[in-house]
C-alpha positions as CSV (number, residue, x, y, z in Angstrom):
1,X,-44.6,12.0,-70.1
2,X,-44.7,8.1,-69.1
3,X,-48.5,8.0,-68.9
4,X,-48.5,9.4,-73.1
5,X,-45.5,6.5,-73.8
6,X,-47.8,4.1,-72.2
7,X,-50.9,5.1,-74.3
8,X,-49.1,4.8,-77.1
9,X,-47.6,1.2,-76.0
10,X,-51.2,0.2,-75.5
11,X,-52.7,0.8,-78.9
12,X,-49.5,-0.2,-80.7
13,X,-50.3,-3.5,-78.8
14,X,-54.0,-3.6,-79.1
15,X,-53.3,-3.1,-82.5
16,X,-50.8,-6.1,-83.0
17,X,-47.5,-4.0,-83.2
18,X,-45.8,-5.6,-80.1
19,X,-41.9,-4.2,-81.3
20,X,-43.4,-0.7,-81.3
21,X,-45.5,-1.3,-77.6
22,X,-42.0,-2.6,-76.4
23,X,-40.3,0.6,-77.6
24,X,-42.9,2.9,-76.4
25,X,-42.9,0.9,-72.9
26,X,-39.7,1.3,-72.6
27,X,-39.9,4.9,-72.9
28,X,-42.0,5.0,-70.4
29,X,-40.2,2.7,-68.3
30,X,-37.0,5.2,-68.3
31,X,-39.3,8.3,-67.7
32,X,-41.3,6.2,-64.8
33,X,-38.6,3.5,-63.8
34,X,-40.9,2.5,-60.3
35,X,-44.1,1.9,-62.2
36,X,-45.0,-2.1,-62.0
37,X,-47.9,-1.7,-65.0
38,X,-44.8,-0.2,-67.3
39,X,-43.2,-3.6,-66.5
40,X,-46.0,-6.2,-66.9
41,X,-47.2,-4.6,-69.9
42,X,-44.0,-4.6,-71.7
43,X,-43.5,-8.4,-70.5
44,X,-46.8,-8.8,-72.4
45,X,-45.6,-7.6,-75.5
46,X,-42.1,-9.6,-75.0
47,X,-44.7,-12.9,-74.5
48,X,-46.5,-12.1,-77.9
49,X,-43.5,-12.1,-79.6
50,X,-42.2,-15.1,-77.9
51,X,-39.3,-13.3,-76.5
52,X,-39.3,-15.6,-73.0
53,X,-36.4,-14.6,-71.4
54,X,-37.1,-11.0,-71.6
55,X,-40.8,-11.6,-70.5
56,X,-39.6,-12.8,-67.6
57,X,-36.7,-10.3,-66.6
58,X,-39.8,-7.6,-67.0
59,X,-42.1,-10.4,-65.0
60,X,-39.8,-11.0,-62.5
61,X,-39.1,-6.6,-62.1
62,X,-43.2,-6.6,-62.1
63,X,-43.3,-8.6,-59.0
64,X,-39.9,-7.3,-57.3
65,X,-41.7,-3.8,-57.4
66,X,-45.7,-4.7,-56.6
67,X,-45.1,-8.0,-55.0
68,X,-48.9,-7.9,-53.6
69,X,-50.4,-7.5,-57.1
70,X,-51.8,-10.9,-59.0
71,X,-51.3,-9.9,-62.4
72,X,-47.3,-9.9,-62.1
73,X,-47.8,-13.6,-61.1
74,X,-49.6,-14.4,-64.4
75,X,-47.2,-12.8,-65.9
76,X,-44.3,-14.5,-64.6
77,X,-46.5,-17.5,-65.0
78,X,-46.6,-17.1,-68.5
79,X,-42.7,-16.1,-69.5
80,X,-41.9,-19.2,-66.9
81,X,-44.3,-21.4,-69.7
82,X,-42.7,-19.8,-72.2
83,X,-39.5,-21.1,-71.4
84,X,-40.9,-24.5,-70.8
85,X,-39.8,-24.3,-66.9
86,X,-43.3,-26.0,-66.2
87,X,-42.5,-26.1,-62.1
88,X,-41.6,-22.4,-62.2
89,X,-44.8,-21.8,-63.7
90,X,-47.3,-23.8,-61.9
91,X,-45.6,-22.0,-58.8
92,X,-46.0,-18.5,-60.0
93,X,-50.0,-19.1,-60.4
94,X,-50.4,-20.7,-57.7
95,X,-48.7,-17.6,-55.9
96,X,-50.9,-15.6,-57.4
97,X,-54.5,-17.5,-56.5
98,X,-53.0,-17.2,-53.3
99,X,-54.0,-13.2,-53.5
100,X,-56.8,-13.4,-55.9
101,X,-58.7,-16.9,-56.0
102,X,-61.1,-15.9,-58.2
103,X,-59.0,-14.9,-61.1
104,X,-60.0,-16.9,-64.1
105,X,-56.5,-16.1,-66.1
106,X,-54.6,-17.1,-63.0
107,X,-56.7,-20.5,-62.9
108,X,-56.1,-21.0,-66.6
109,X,-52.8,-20.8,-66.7
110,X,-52.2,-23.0,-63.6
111,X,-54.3,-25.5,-65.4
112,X,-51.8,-25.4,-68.7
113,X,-48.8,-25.6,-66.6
114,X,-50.0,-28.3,-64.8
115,X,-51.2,-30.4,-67.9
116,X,-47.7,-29.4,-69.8
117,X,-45.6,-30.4,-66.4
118,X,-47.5,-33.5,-66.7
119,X,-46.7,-34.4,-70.4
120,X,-43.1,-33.5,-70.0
121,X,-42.9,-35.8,-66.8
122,X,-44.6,-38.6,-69.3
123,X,-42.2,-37.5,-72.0
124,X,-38.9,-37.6,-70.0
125,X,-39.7,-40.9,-68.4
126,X,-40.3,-42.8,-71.7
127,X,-37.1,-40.9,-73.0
128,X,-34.5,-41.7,-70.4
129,X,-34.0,-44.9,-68.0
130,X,-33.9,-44.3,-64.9
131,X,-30.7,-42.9,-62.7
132,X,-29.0,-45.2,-60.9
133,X,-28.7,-43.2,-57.9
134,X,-31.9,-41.6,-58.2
135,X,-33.5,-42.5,-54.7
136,X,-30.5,-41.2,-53.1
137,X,-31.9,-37.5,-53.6
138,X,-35.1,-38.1,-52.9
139,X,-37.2,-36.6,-50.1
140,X,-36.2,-33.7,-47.1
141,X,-34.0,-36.3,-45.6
142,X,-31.5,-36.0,-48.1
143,X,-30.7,-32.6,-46.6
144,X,-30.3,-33.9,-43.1
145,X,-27.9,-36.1,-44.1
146,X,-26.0,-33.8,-45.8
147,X,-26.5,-31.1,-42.8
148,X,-25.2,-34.3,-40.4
149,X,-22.1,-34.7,-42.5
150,X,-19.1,-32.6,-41.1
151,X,-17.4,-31.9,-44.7
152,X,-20.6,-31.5,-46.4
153,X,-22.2,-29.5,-43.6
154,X,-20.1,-26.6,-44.7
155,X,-20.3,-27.6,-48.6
156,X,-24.4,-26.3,-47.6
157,X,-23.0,-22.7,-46.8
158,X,-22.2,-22.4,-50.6
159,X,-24.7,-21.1,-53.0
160,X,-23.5,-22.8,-56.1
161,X,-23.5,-26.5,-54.5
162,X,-27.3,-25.7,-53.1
163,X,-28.5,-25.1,-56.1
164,X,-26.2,-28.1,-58.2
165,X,-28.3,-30.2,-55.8
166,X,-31.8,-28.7,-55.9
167,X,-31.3,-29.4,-59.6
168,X,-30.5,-33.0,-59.2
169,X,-32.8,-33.8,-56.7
170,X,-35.3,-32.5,-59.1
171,X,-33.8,-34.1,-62.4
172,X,-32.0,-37.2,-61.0
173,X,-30.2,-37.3,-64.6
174,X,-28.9,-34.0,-64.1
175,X,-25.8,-36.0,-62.0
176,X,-23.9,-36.6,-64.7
177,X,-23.5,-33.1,-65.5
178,X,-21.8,-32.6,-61.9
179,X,-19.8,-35.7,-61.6
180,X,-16.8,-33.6,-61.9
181,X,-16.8,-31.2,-58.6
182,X,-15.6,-33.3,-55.8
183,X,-18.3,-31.9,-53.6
184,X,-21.2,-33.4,-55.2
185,X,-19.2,-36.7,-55.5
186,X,-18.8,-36.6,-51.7
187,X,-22.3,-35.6,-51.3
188,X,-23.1,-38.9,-53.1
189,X,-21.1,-41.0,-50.9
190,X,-22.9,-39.4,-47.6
191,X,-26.3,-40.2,-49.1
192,X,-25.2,-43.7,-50.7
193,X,-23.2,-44.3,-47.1
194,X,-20.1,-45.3,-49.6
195,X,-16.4,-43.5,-49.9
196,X,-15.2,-42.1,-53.1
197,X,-12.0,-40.8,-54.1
198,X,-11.5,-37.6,-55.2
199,X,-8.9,-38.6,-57.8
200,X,-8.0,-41.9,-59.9
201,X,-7.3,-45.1,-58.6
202,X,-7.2,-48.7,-58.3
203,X,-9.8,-48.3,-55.6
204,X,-12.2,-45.7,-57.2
205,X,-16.0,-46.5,-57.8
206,X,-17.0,-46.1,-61.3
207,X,-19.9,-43.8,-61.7
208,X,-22.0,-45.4,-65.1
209,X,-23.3,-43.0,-67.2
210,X,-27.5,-42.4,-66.5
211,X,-27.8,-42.6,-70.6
212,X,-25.7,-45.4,-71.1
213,X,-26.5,-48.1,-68.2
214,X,-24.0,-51.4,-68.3
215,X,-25.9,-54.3,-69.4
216,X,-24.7,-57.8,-67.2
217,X,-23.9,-60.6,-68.8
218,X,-26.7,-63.6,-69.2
219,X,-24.4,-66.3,-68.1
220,X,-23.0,-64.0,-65.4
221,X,-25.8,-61.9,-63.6
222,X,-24.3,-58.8,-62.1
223,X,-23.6,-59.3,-58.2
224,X,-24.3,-56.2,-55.6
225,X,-21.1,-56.1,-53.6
226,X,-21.7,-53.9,-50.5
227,X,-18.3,-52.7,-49.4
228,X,-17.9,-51.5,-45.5
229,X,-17.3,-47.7,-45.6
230,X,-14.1,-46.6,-44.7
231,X,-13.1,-44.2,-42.3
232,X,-13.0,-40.7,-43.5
233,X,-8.7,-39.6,-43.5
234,X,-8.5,-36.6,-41.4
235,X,-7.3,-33.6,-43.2
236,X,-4.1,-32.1,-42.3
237,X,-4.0,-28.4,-41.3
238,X,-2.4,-25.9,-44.1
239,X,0.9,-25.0,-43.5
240,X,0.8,-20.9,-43.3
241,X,4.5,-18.7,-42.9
242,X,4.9,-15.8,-40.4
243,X,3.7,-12.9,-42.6
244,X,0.2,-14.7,-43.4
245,X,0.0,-15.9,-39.8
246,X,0.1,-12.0,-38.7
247,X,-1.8,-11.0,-41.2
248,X,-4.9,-13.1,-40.1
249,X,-3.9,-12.0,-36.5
250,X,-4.4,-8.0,-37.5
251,X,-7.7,-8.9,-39.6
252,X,-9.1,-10.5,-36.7
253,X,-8.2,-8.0,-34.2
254,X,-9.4,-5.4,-36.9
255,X,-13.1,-7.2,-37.1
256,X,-13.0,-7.2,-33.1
257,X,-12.1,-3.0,-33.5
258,X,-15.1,-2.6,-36.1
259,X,-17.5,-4.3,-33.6
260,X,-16.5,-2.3,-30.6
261,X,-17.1,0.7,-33.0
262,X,-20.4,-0.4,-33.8
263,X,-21.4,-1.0,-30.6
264,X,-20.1,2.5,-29.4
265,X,-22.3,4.0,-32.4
266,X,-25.1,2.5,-31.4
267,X,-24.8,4.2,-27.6
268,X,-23.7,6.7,-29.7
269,X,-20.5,7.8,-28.3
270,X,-18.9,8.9,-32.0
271,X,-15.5,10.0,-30.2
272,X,-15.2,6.0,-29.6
273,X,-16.4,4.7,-32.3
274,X,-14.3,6.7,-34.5
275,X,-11.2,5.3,-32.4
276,X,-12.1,2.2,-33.2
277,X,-13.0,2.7,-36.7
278,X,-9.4,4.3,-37.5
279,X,-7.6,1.3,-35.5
280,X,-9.4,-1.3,-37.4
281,X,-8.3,1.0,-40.2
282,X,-4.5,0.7,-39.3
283,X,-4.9,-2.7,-38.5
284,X,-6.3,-4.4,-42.3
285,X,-6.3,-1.7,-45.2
286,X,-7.8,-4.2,-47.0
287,X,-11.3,-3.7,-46.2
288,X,-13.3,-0.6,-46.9
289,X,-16.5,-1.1,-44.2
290,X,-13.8,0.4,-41.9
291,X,-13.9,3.7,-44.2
292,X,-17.2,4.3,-45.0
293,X,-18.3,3.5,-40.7
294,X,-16.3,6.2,-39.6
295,X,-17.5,8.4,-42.4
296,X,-21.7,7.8,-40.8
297,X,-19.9,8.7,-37.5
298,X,-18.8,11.9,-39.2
299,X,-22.1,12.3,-41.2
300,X,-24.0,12.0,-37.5
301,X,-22.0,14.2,-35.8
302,X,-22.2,17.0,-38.8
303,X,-18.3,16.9,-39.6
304,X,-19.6,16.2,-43.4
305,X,-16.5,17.5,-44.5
306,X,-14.5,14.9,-42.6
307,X,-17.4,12.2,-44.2
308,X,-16.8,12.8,-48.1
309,X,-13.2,12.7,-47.3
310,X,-13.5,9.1,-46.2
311,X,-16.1,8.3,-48.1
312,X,-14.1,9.5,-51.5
313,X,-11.4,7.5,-49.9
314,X,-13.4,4.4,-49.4
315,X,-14.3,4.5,-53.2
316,X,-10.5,5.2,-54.1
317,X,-9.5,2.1,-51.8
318,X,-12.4,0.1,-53.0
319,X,-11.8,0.1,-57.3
320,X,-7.9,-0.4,-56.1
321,X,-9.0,-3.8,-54.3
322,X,-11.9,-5.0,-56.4
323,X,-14.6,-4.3,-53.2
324,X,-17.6,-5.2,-54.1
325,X,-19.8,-2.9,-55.7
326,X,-22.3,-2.7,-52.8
327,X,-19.7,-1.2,-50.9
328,X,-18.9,1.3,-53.1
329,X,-22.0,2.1,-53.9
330,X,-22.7,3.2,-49.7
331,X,-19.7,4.9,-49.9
332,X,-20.7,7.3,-52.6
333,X,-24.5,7.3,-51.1
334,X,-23.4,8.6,-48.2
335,X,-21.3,11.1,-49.6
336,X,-24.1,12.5,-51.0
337,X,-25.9,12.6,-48.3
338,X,-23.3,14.9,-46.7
339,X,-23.3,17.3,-49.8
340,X,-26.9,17.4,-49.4
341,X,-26.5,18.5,-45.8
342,X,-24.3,21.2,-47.0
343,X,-26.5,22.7,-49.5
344,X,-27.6,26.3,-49.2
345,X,-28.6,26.9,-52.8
346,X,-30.3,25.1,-55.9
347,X,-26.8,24.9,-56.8
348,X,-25.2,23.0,-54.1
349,X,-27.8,20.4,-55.4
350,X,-25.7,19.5,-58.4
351,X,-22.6,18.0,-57.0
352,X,-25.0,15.6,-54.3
353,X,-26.9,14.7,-57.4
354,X,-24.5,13.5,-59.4
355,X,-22.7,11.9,-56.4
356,X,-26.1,9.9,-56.0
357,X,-26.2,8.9,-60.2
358,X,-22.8,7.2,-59.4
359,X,-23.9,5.3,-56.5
360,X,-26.4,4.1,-58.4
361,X,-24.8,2.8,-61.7
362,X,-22.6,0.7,-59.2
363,X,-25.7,-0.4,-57.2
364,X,-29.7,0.5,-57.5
365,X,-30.4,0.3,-54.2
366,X,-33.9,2.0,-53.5
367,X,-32.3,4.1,-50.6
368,X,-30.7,5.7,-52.8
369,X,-32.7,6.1,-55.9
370,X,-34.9,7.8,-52.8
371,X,-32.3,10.1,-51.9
372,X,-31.6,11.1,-55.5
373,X,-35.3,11.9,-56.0
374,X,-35.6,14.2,-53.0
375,X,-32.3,15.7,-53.8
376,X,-33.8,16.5,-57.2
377,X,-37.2,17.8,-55.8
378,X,-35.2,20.0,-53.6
379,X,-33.3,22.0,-55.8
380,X,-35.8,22.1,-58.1
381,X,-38.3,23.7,-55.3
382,X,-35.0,26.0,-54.3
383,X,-34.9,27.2,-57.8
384,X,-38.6,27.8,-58.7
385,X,-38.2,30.3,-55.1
386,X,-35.2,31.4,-56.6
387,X,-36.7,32.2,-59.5
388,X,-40.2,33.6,-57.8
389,X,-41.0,37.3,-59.4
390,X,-44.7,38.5,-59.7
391,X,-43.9,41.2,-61.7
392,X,-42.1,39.3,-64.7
393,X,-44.6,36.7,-64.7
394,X,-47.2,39.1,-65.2
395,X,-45.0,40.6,-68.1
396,X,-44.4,37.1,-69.6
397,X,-48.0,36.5,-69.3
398,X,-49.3,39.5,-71.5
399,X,-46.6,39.1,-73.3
400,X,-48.2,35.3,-74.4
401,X,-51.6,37.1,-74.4
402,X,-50.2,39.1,-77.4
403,X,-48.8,36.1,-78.8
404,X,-52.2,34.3,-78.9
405,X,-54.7,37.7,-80.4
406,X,-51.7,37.0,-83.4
407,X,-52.2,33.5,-83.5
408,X,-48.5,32.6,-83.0
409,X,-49.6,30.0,-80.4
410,X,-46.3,28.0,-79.9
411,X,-44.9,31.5,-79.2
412,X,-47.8,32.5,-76.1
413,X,-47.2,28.7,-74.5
414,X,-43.2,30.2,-74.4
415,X,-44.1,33.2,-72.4
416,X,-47.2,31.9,-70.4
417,X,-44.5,28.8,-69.6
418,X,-42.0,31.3,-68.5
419,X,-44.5,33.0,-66.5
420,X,-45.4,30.0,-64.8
421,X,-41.3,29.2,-63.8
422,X,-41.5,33.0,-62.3
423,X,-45.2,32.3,-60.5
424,X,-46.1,28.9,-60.6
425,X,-49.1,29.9,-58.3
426,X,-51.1,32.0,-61.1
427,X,-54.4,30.4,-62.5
428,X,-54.9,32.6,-65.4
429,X,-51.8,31.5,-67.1
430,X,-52.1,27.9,-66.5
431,X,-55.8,29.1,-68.2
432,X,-54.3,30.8,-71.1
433,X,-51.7,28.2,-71.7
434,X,-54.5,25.3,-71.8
435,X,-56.3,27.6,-74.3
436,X,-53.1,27.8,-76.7
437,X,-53.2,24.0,-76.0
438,X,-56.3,23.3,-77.6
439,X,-55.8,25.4,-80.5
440,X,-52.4,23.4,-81.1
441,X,-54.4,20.3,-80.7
442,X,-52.2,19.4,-77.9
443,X,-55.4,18.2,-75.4
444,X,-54.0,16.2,-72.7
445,X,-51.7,18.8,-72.1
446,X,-54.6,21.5,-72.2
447,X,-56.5,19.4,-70.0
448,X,-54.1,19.1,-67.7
449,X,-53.3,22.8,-67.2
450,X,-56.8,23.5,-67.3
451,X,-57.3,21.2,-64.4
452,X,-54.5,22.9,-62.6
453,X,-56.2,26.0,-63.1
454,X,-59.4,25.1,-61.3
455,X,-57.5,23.4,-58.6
456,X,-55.5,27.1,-57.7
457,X,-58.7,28.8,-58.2
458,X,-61.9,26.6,-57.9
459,X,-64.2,30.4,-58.4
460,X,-62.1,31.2,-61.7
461,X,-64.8,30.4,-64.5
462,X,-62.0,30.5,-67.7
463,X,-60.7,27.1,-65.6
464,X,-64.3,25.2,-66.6
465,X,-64.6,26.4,-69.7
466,X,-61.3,25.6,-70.6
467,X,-61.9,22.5,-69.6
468,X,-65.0,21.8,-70.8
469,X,-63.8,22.8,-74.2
470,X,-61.0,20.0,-74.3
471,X,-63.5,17.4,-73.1
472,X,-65.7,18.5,-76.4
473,X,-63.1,18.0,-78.4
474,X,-62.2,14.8,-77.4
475,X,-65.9,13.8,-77.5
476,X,-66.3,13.7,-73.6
477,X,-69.9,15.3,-73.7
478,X,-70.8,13.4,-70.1
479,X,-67.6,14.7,-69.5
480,X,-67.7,18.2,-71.0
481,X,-71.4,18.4,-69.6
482,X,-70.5,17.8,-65.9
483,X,-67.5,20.8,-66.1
484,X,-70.1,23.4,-67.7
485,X,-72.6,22.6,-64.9
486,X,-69.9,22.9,-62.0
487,X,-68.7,26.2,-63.7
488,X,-71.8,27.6,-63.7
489,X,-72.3,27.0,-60.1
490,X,-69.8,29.7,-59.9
491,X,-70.9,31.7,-61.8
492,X,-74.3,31.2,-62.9
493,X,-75.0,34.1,-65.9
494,X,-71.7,33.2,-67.7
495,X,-72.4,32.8,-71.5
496,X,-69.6,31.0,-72.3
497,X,-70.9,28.4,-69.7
498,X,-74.1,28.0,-70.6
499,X,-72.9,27.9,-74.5
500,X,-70.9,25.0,-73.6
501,X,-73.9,23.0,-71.8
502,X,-76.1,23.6,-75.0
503,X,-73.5,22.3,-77.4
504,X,-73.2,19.1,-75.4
505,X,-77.0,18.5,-75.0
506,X,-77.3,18.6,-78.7
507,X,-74.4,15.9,-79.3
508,X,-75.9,13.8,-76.4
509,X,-79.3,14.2,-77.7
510,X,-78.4,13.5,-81.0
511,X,-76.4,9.9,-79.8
512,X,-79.8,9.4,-78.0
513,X,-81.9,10.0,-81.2
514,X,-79.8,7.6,-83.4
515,X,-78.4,10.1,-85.6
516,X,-74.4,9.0,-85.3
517,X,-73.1,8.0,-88.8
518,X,-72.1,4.7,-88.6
519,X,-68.3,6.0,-88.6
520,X,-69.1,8.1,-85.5
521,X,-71.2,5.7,-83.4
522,X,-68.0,3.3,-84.1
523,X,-65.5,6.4,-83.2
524,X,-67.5,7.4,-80.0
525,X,-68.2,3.0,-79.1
526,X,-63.7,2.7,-79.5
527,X,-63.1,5.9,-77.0
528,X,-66.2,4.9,-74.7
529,X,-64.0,1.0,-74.2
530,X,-61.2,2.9,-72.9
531,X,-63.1,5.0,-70.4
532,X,-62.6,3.5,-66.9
533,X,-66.3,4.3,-65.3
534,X,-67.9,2.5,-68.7
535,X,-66.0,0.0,-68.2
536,X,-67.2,-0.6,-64.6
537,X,-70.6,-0.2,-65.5
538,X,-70.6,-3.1,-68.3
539,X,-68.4,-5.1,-65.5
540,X,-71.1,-4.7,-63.3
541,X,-73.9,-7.9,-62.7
542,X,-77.2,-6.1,-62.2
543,X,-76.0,-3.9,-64.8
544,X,-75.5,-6.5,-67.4
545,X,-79.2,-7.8,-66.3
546,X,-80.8,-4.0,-66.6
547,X,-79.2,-4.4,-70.1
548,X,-81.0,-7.4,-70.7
549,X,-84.5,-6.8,-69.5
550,X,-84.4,-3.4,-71.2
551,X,-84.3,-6.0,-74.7
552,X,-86.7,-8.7,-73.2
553,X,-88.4,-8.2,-70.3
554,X,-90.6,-4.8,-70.6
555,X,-92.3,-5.1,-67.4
556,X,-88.5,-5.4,-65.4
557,X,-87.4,-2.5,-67.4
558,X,-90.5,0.1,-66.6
559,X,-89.4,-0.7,-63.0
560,X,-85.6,-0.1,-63.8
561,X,-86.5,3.8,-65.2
562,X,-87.6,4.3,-62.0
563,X,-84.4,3.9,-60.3
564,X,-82.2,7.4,-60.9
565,X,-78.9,5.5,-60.2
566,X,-79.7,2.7,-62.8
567,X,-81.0,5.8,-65.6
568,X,-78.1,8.0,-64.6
569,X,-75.4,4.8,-65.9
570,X,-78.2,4.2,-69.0
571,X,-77.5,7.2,-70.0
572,X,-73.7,7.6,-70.0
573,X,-74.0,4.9,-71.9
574,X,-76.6,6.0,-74.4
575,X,-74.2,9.1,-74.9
576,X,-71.1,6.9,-75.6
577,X,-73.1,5.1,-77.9
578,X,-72.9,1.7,-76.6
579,X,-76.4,1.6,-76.4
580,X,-78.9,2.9,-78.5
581,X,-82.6,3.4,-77.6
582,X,-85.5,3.2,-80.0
């Protein structure tokens, strides 16, 4: 279960163990692959053991999935640190205080970003002299010159240049690094209003290295020479040959086919659109959107046979051209939607499933994951009615009671299990099972049936005392207390109730009396930290002032006892032994 590998990542983290929280983390990751907190905590443990640019794959994932929750910004925040990409991480708090202003980690780590981008600004500028052509990338207007430029208008549609000049304008130096693609030499003559050439030359400008500069001479002071721009050289039109001349002609009239299609979809006249589609089809077989458009006509229109036998051909076409995955990807999504559509049985499940898995090891879109979960639910609610027979659950089930009067416990959770498959409805052996839980030492899980009990059949006593028994043995007497009480409100006169209520008065009362060993007050003090409602009562203000007039204001506290609210939370934590009365 991914909330157990998650416990078990916590303490191995609490406890300083950060490769074993990674490992259990990523169990739970892979049994819980949507859950943000899986992410961020693992990107913790990466931090701690200074594993950055892991941190911030996790960090990054944290925020991709819950990009409305603050604590994936610190987290990114602090991976982004890590790394020393001081920008980065000043950005990432700041997004964060931008949902939660009054978180003091977000605020703290802004505040080191900050005051580490500041010393490596002070470092870099006493390290390096200054770029020559530094004030040429400065400021917005940079990009409208670019944008403004014909030739390097279009040099903005490609990612790779964008970001070779985000980089410089942020890092002037960084130039030098790109002197070599032609584009960002040409980018440099827009901006400096100069002409280079691309290639050697008599007539080239020399670039000067930004860590080398060349000295001038003393007796012959370096002149600025301002040479009139030339005019930019048209550029002659390729020369193309019959075959690629056609070629371009069928592509285009093929992307004019796939629009009409498109449109025909839309008004949803299929018979068109799939006219289309196949003409586009004829026209370029090099492009697979033609495939898998017809095969959504065919999905809509219930031919699903028709749709897996383009979409199967889309994939075949696709791996044959190199399409991108994406593409391939839809194609086998789609299919799968058709086997779903298909299915009568749990069976029939299996082939759309698998179709699904494939889609997504080429691409993990969240469609799809979507489709492979309901796919999965599905055939898994298909076989549990399948599978539906009273009469062998009740056979399985005494079969486990039998099992359990001989004490072969991992034998009875078998056959109340099976029983379960064949009636998944029955409280009494989601009761039983919890019991042979507890006597395996196995409690969440006993809890957990136990609860399930109670939930099919809120009158069915066993359910509360079951439950009340694993709460006792995890030391949950607030806990245990509260399930005896409501179990008895069933059924008032039930001894193994009211045994249960005693038993926890007497531990309570004895936590309230002082009488915890030193080992057990600790024990019972380490469980109460992890419990949720205690930690919302020491979180609270007027709590955390009760506490303190209670030690040294007498007066205040005789009023507090007075208030049932205020005694009700003095109490649970009296019983978890936080605090002790004398």
């Amino acid at each position: 279960m991914a909330d157990e590998a998650k416990a078990k990542g916590n303490a191995a983290f609490s406890s300083g163990d950060f490769n074993a929280a990674i490992k259990h983390f990523t169990d739970a990751i892979n049994l819980s692959p949507t859950n943000h907190v899986l992410y961020s905590n693992r990107s913790a443990a990466y931090a701690s053991l200074h594993q950055y640019e892991a941190a911030l794959s996790d960090a990054k994932k944290t925020v991709e999935l819950k990009p409305d929750w603050s604590k994936g910004y610190s987290r990114l925040g602090a991976a982004h640190l890590g790394l020393h990409q001081y920008q980065d991480a000043v950005s990432a708090y700041k997004k964060g205080l931008e949902m939660d202003p009054n978180n003091e980690a977000l605020k703290s780590g802004l505040a080191d970003a900050q005051s580490a981008a500041t010393a490596s600004a002070s470092r870099s500028r006493a390290a390096s002299p200054p770029n020559l052509f530094g004030d040429a990338f400065q400021g917005p207007e940079m990009w409208a010159k670019l944008t403004a430029d014909p030739t390097t208008r279009v040099f903005l549609q490609q990612p790779d240049f964008v970001k070779a000049m985000q980089e410089i304008q942020r890092n002037p130096s960084k130039l030098n690094e790109y002197l070599q693609d032609q584009r960002v030499m040409q980018a440099l003559g827009v901006l400096l209003n100069v002409k280079f050439k691309a290639h050697g030359g008599g007539d080239d400008m020399e670039i000067p290295e930004a860590d080398s500069p060349p000295a001038p001479s003393p007796s012959h002071p370096a002149k600025e020479e301002v040479k009139k721009p030339e005019p930019e050289p048209e550029p002659e039109p390729m020369e193309i040959t019959e075959e690629e001349k056609e070629k371009k002609e069928k592509k285009e009239k093929a992307l004019k086919e796939k629009e009409a299609g498109n449109a025909a979809y839309k008004k949803k006249d299929f018979e068109a659109a799939i006219k289309h589609y196949t003409t586009a089809m004829e026209l370029d077989d090099g492009d697979i959107s033609y495939i898998t458009n017809r095969a959504a006509v065919y999905l809509e229109m219930g031919k699903y046979e028709d749709c897996i036998k383009d979409c199967d051909k889309a994939v075949e076409r696709g791996r044959e051209l190199r399409s991108d995955y994406k593409m391939i990807a839809r194609a086998l999504t789609r299919k799968g939607t058709a086997l779903v559509k298909m299915a009568k049985c749990s069976k029939d499940y299996e082939p759309a499933i698998e179709t699904f898995q494939k889609a997504l090891t080429e691409h993990r879109n969240p469609d799809t994951l979507k489709k492979l979960n309901d796919a999965e639910k599905a055939k898994k609610d298909l076989e549990q009615q399948e599978y539906f027979d009273p009469k062998i659950a009740d056979e399985e089930r005494e079969k486990g009671n039998e099992c359990f009067k001989q004490q072969k416990y991992p034998e009875a959770v078998k056959h109340y299990t099976e029983s379960l498959r064949r009636n998944p409805k029955d409280p009494k052996a989601y009761s039983n099972r919890a019991a042979c839980y507890t006597k395996l030492g196995a409690l969440p899980e006993g809890l957990k049936d136990a609860e399930k009990c109670i939930e099919l059949d809120p009158t069915f006593s066993k359910g509360y005392t079951r439950k009340g028994a694993v709460q006792f043995f995890m030391k949950e007497y607030d806990k245990a207390l509260e399930t005896y009480q409501e179990g008895l409100k069933h059924d008032a006169n039930n001894q193994e109730l009211l045994d249960g209520v005693r038993r926890c008065v007497e531990q309570i009362n004895k936590a309230n009396r002082g009488d915890l060993s030193p080992e057990e007050l600790k024990e019972r003090q380490a469980k109460a930290m992890q419990d949720p409602e205690i930690q919302n009562i020491l979180s609270d203000p007027v709590m955390r002032q009760v506490l303190i007039d209670f030690q040294e204001n007498p007066k205040a506290a005789q009023e507090h006892t007075k208030n049932p609210m205020v005694m009700n939370k003095i109490q649970k934590l009296v019983s978890a032994g936080i605090v002790q009365m004398r």
